[in-house]
C-alpha positions as CSV (number, residue, x, y, z in Angstrom):
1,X,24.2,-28.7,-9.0
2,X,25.6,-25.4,-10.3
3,X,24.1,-23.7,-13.2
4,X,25.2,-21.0,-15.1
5,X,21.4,-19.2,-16.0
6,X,20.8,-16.1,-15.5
7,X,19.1,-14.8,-11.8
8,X,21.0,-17.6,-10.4
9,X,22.6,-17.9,-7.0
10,X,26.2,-18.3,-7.4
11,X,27.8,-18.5,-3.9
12,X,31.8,-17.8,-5.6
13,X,30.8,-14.7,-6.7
14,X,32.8,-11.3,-5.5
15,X,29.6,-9.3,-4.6
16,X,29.5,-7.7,-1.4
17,X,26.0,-6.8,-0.1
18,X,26.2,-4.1,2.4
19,X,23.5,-3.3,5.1
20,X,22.7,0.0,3.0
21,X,22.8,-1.7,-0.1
22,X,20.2,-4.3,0.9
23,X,18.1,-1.4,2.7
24,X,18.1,0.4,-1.1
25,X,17.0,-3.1,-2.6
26,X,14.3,-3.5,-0.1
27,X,13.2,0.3,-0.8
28,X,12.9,-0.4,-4.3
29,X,11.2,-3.7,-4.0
30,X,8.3,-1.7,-1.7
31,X,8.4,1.1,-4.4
32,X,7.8,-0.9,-7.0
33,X,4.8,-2.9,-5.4
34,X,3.5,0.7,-4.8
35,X,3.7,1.6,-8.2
36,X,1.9,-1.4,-9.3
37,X,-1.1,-1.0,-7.2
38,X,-1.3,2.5,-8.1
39,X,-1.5,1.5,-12.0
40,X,-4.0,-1.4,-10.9
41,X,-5.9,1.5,-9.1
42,X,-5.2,3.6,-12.5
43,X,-7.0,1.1,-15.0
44,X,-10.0,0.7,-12.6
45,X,-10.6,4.5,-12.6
46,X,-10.4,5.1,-16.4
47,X,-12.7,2.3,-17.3
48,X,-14.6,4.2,-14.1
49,X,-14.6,7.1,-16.2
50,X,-15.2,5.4,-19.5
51,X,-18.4,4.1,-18.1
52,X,-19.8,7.6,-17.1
53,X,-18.7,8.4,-20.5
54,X,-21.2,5.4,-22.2
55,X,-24.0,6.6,-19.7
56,X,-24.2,10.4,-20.8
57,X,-23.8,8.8,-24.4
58,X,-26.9,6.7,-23.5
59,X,-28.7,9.3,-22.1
60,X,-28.3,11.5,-24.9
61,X,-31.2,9.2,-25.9
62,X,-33.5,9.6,-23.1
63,X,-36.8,11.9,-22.9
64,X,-36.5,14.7,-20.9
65,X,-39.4,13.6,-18.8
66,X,-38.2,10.6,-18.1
67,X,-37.1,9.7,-14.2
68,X,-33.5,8.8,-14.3
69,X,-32.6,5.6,-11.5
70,X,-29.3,6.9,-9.8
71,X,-27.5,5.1,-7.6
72,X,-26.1,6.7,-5.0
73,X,-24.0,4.4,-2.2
74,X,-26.4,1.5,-2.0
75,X,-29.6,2.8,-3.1
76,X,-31.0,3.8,-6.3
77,X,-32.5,7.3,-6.4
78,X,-34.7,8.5,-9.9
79,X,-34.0,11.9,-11.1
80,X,-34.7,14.1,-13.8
81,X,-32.6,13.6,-17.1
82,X,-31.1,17.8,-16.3
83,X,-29.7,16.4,-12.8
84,X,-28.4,12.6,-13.9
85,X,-26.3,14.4,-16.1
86,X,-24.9,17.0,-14.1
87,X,-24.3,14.2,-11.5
88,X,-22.5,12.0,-14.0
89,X,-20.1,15.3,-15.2
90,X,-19.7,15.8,-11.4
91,X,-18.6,11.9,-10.9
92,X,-16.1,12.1,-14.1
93,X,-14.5,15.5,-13.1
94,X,-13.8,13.6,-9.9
95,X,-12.8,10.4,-11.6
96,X,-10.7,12.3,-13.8
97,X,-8.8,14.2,-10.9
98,X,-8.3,11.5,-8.5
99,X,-6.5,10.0,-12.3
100,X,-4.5,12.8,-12.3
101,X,-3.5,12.6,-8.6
102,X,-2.7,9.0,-9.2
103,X,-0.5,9.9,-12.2
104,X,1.5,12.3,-10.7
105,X,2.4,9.7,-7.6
106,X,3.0,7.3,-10.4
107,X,5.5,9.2,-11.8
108,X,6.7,10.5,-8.5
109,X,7.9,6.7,-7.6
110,X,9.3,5.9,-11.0
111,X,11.4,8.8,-10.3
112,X,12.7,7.4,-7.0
113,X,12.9,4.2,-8.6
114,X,15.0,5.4,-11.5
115,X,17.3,6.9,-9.0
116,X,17.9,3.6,-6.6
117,X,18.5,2.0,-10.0
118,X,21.4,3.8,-11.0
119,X,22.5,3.6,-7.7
120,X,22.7,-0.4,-7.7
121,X,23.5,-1.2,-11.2
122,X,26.5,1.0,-10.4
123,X,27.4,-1.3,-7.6
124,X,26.5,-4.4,-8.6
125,X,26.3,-4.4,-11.9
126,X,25.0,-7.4,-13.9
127,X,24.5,-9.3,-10.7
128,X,21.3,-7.7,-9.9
129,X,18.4,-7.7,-11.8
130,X,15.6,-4.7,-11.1
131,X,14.0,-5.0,-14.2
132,X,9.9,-5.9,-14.3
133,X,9.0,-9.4,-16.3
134,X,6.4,-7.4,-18.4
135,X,9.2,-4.9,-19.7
């Protein structure tokens, strides 16, 4: 019932899991996850922002005495073509800042992640294995 693939359990092996060391595996596991939502949260704002992008672009065609429907929350509201667009800048400055934001904590965890990695490769080695499928 043995096999020698790789990722596979082999109970003969020398490898010593402390407390700590399982702690650091668990810390990178929930860093990880972490980082993944935050990219998930990362595409959805810069299509977000590509879309506001398309609307000003589509706009650009409009008549300046035409009543723009906005929606706001729930509800549409119709507004000049002047104040649509300064409400669509005003909603892609945001989007583009709460990117930012989002970057920065991205990078802050890869950070933390690159650190825990050294750490256990170090230890263990080729018997642990942080690395993401996608990569």
């Amino acid at each position: 019932m043995t096999s020698s693939g790789k990722g596979t359990f082999r109970p003969d092996s020398d490898v010593h899991i402390s407390y700590e060391d399982q702690q650091n595996i668990n810390k990178f596991a929930r860093l990880n996850a972490k980082a993944d939502d935050i990219k998930d949260e990362l595409k959805i704002k810069v299509n977000d922002v590509k879309n506001l992008e398309e609307a000003v672009e589509e706009l650009a065609l409009a008549d300046e005495s035409d009543k723009i429907p906005f929606l706001v929350g729930e509800v549409f509201i119709c507004q000049n073509l002047e104040n649509t667009m300064e409400s669509l800048e005003k909603m892609k400055v945001k989007k583009q800042e709460e990117i930012s934001e989002l970057e920065a904590k991205c990078e802050e965890l890869k950070s933390q992640m690159n650190d825990l990695k050294a750490h256990l490769y170090g230890k263990f080695g080729s018997h642990i294995n942080l690395e993401n499928e996608e990569e």
